[in-house]
N, CA, C and O atoms as a DFTB+ gen file, in Angstrom:
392 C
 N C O
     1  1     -22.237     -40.055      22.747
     2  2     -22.185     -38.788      23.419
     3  2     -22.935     -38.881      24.748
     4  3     -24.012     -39.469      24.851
     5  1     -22.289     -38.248      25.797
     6  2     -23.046     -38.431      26.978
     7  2     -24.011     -37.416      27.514
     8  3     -23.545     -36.283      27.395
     9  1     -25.180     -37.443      28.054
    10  2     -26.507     -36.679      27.987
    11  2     -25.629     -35.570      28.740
    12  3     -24.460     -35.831      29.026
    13  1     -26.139     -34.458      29.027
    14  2     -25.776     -33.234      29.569
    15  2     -26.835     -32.902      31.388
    16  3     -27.974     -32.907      30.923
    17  1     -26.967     -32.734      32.466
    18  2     -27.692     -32.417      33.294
    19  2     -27.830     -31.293      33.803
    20  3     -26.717     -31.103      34.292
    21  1     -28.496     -30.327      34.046
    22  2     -28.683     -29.246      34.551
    23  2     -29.398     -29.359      35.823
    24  3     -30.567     -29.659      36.064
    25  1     -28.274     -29.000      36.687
    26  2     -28.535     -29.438      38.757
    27  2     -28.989     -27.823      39.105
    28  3     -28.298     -26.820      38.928
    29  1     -30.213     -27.894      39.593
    30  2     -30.157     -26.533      40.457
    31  2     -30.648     -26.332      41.576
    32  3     -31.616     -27.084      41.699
    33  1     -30.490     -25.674      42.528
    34  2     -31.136     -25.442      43.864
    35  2     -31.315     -23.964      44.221
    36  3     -30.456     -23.090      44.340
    37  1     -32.791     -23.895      44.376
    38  2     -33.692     -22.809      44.238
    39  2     -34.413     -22.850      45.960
    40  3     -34.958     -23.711      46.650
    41  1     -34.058     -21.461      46.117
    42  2     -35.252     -20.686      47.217
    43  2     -35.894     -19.617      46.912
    44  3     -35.261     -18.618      46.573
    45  1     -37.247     -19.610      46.971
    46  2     -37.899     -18.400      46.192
    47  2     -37.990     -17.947      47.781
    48  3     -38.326     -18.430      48.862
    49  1     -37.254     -16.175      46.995
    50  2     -38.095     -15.134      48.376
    51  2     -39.182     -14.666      47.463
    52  3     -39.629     -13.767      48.175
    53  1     -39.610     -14.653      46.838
    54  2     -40.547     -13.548      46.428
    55  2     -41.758     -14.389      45.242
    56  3     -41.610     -14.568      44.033
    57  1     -42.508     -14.639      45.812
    58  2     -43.388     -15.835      44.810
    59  2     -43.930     -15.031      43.870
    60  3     -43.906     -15.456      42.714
    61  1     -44.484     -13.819      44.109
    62  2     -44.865     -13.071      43.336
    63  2     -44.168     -12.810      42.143
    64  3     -44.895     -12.658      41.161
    65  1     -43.137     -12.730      41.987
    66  2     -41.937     -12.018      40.614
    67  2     -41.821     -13.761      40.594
    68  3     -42.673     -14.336      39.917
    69  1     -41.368     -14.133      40.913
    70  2     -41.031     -15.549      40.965
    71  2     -41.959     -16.143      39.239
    72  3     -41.498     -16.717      38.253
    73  1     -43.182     -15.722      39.516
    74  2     -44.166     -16.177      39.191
    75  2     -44.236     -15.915      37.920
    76  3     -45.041     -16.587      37.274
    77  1     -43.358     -14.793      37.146
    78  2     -43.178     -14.584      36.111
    79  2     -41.377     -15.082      35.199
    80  3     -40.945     -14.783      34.086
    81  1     -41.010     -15.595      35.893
    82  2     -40.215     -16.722      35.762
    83  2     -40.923     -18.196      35.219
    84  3     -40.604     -18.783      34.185
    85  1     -41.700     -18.514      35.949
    86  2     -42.434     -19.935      35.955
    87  2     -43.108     -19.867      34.520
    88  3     -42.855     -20.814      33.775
    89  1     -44.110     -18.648      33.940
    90  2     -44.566     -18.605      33.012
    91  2     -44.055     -18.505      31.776
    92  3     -44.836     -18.577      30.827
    93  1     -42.691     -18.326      31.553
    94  2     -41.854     -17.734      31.159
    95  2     -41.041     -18.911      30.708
    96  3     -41.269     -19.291      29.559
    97  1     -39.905     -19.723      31.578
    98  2     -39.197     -20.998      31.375
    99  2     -39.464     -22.183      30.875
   100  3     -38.609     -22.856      30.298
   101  1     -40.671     -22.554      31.046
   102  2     -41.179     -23.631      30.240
   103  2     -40.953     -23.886      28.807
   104  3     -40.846     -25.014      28.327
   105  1     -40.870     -22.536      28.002
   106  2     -40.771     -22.113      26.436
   107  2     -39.566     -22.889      25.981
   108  3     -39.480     -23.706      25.064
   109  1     -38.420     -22.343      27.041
   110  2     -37.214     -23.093      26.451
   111  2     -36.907     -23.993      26.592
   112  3     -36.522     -24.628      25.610
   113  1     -36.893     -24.594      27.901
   114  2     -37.075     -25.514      28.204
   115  2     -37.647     -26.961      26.617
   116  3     -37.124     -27.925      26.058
   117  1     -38.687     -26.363      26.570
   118  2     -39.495     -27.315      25.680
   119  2     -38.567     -27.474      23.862
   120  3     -38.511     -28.377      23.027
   121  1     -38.010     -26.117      23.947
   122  2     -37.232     -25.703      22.866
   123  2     -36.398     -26.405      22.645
   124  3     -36.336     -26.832      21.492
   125  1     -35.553     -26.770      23.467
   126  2     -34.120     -27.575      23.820
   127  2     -34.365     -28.609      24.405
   128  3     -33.617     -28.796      25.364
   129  1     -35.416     -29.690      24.163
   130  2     -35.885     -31.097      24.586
   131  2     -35.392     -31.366      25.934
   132  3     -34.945     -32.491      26.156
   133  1     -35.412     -30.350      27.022
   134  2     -35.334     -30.619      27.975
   135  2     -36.403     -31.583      28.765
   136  3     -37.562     -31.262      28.503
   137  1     -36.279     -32.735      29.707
   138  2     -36.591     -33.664      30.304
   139  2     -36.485     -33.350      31.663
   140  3     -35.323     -33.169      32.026
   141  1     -37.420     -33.221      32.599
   142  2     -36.966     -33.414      33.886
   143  2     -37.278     -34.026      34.665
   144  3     -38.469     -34.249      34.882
   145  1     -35.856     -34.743      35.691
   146  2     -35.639     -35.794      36.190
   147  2     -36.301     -35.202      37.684
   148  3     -36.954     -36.045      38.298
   149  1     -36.205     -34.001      38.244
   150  2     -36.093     -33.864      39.454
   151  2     -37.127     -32.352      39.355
   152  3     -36.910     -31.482      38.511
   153  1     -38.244     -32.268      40.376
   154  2     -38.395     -30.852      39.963
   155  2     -39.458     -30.511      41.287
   156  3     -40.682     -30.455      41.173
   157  1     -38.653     -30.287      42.628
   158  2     -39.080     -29.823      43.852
   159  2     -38.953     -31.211      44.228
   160  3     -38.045     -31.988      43.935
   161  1     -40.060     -31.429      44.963
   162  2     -40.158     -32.862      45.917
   163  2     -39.807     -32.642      47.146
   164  3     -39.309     -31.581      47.525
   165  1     -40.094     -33.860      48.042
   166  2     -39.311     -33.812      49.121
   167  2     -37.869     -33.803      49.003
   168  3     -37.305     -34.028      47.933
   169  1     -37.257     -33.546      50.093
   170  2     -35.803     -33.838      50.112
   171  2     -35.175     -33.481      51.378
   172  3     -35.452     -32.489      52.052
   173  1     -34.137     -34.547      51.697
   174  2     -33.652     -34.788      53.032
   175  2     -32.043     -33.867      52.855
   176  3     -31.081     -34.215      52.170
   177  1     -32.162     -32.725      53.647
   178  2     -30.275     -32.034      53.451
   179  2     -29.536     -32.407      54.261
   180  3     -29.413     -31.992      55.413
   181  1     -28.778     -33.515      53.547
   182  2     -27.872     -34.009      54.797
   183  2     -26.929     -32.883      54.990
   184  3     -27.049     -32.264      56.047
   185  1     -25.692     -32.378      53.867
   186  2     -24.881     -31.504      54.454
   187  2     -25.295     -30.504      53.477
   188  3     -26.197     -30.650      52.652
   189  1     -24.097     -28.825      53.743
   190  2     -24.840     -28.073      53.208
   191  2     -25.935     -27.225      53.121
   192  3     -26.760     -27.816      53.818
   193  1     -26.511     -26.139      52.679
   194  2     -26.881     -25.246      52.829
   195  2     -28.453     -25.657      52.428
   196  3     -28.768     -26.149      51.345
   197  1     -29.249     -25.395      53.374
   198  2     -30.764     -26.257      52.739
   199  2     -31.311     -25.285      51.776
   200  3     -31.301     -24.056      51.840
   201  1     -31.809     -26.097      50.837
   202  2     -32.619     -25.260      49.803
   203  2     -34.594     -25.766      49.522
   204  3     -35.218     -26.824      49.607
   205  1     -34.925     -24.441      49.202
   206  2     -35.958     -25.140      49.223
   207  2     -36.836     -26.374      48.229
   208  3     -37.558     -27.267      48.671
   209  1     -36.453     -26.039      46.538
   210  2     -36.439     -26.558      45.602
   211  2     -34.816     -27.264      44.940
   212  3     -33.734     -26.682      44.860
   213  1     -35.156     -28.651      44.549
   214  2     -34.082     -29.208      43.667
   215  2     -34.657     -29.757      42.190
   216  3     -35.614     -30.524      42.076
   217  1     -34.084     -29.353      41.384
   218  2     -34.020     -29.664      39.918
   219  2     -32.756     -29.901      39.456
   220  3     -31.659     -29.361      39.595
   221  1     -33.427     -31.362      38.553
   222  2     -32.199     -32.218      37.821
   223  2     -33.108     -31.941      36.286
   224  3     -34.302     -32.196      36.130
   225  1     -32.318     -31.449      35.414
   226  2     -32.924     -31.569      34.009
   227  2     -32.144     -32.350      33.208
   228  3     -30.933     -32.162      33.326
   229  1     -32.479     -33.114      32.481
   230  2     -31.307     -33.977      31.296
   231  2     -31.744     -33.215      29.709
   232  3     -32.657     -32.687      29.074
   233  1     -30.743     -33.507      29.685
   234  2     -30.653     -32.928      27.889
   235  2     -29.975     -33.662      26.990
   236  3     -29.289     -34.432      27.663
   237  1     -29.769     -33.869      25.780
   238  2     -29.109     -35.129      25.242
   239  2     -27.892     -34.796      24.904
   240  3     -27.342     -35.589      24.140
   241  1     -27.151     -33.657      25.303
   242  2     -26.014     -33.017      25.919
   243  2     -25.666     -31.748      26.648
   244  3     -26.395     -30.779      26.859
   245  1     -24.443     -31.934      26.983
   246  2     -23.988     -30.605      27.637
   247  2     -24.471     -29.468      26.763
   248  3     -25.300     -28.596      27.022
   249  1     -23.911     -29.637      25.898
   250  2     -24.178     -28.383      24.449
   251  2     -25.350     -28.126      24.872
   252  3     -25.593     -27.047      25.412
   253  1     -26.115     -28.906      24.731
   254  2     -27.982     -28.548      24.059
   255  2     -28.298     -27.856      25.462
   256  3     -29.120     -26.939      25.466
   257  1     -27.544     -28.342      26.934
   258  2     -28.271     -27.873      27.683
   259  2     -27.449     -26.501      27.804
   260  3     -28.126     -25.474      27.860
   261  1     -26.218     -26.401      27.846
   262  2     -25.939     -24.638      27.728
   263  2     -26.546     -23.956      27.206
   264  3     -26.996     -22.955      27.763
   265  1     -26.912     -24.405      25.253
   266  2     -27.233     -23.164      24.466
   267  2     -29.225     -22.951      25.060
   268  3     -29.907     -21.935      24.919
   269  1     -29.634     -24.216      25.658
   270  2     -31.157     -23.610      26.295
   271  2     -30.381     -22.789      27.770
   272  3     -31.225     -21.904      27.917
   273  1     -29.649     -22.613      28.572
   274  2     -28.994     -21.620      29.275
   275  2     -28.844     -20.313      28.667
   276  3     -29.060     -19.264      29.275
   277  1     -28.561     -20.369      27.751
   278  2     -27.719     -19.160      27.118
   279  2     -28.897     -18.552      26.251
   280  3     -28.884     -17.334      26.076
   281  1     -29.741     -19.180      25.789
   282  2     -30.780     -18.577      24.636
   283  2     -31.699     -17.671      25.306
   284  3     -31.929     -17.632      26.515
   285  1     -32.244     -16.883      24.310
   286  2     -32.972     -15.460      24.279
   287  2     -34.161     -15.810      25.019
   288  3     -34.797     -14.924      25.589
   289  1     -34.529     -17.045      25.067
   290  2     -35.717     -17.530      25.371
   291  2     -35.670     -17.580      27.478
   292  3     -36.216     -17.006      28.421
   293  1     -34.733     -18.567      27.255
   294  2     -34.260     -18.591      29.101
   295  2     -33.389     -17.106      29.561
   296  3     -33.406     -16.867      30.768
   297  1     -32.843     -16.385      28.908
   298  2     -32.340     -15.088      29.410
   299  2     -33.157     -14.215      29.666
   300  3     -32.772     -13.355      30.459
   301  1     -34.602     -14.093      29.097
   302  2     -35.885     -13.576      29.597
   303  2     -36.402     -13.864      31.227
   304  3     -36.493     -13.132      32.214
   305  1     -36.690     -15.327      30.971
   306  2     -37.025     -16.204      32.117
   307  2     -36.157     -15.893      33.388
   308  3     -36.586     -15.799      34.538
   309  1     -35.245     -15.793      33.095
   310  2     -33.894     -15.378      34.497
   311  2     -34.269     -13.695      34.908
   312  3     -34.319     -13.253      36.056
   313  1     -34.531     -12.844      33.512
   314  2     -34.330     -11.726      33.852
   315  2     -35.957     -11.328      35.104
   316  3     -36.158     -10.349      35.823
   317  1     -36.778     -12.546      34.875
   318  2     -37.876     -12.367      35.669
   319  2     -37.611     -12.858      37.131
   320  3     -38.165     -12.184      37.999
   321  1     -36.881     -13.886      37.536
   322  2     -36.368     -14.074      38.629
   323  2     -35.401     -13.543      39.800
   324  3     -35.136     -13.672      40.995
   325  1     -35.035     -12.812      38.545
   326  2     -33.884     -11.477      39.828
   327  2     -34.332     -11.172      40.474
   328  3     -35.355     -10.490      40.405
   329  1     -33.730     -11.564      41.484
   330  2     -34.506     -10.570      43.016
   331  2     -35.311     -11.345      43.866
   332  3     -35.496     -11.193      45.073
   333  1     -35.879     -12.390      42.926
   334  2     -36.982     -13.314      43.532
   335  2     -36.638     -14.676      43.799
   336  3     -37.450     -15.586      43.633
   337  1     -35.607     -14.833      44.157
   338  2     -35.057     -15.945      44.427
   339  2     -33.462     -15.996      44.557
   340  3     -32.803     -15.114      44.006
   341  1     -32.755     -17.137      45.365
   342  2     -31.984     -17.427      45.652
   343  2     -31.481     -19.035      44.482
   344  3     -32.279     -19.960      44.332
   345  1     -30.424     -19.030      43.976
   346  2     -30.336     -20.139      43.444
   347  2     -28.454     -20.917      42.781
   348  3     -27.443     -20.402      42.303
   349  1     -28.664     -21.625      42.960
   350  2     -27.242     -22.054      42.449
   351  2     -27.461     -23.524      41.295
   352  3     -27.953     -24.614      41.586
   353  1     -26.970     -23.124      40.117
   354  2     -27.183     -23.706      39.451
   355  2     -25.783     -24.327      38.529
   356  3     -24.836     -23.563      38.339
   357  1     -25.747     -25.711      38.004
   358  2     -24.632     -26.104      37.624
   359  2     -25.181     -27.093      36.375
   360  3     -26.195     -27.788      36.434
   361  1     -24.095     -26.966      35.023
   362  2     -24.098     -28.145      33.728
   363  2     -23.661     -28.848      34.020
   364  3     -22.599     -28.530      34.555
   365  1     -23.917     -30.195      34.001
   366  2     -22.272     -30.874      33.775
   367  2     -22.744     -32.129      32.932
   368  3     -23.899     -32.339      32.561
   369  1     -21.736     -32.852      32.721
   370  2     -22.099     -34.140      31.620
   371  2     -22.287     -35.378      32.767
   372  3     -22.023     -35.787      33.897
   373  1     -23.076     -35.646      31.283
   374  2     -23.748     -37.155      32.086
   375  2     -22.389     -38.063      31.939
   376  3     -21.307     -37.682      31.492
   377  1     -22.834     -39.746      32.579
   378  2     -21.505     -40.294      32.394
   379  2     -21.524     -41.116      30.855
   380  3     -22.643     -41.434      30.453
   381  1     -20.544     -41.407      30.138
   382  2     -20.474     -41.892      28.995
   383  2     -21.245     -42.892      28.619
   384  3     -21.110     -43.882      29.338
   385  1     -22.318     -43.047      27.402
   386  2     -23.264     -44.078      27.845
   387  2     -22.502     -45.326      27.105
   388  3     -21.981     -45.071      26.019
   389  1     -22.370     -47.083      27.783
   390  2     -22.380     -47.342      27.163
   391  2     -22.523     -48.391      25.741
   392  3     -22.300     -47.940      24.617
């Protein structure tokens, strides 16, 4: 089965609300053996819309990383970020390991 990744690119307007997001996401995160590969850093935007934060999370699939998307735990965490940020976020599968 091939691992699952969760790509996102984040601009916080509002650090403050933001901030109850941050305290918040870790829970599930940890829930759903999320791993992360990527989480801010520098980064060079070649094309495209610059963002300020990039996160790569792996999961040991697509599944595992939707249902930590979808769970009660991260639907909290989001509901603290509305408003306080800008973000585009995408699942997709890793490549077949093999």
């Amino acid at each position: 089965m091939s691992k699952g990744y969760w790509i996102a690119f984040v601009t916080v307007t509002d650090p403050d609300a933001y901030a109850g997001y941050q305290a918040l996401a870790p829970a599930a995160f940890a829930k759903y053996g999320a791993r992360f590969l990527v989480r801010g850093g520098d980064a060079t935007p070649l094309e495209g819309e610059a963002w300020q934060r990039h996160v790569v999370v792996e999961f040991e699939s697509k599944a595992q990383a939707l249902a930590c998307y979808n769970s009660p735990e991260y639907r909290e965490a989001r509901s603290q970020r509305s408003g306080a940020c800008k973000a585009n976020i995408a699942i997709v599968d890793g490549l077949p390991e093999a």
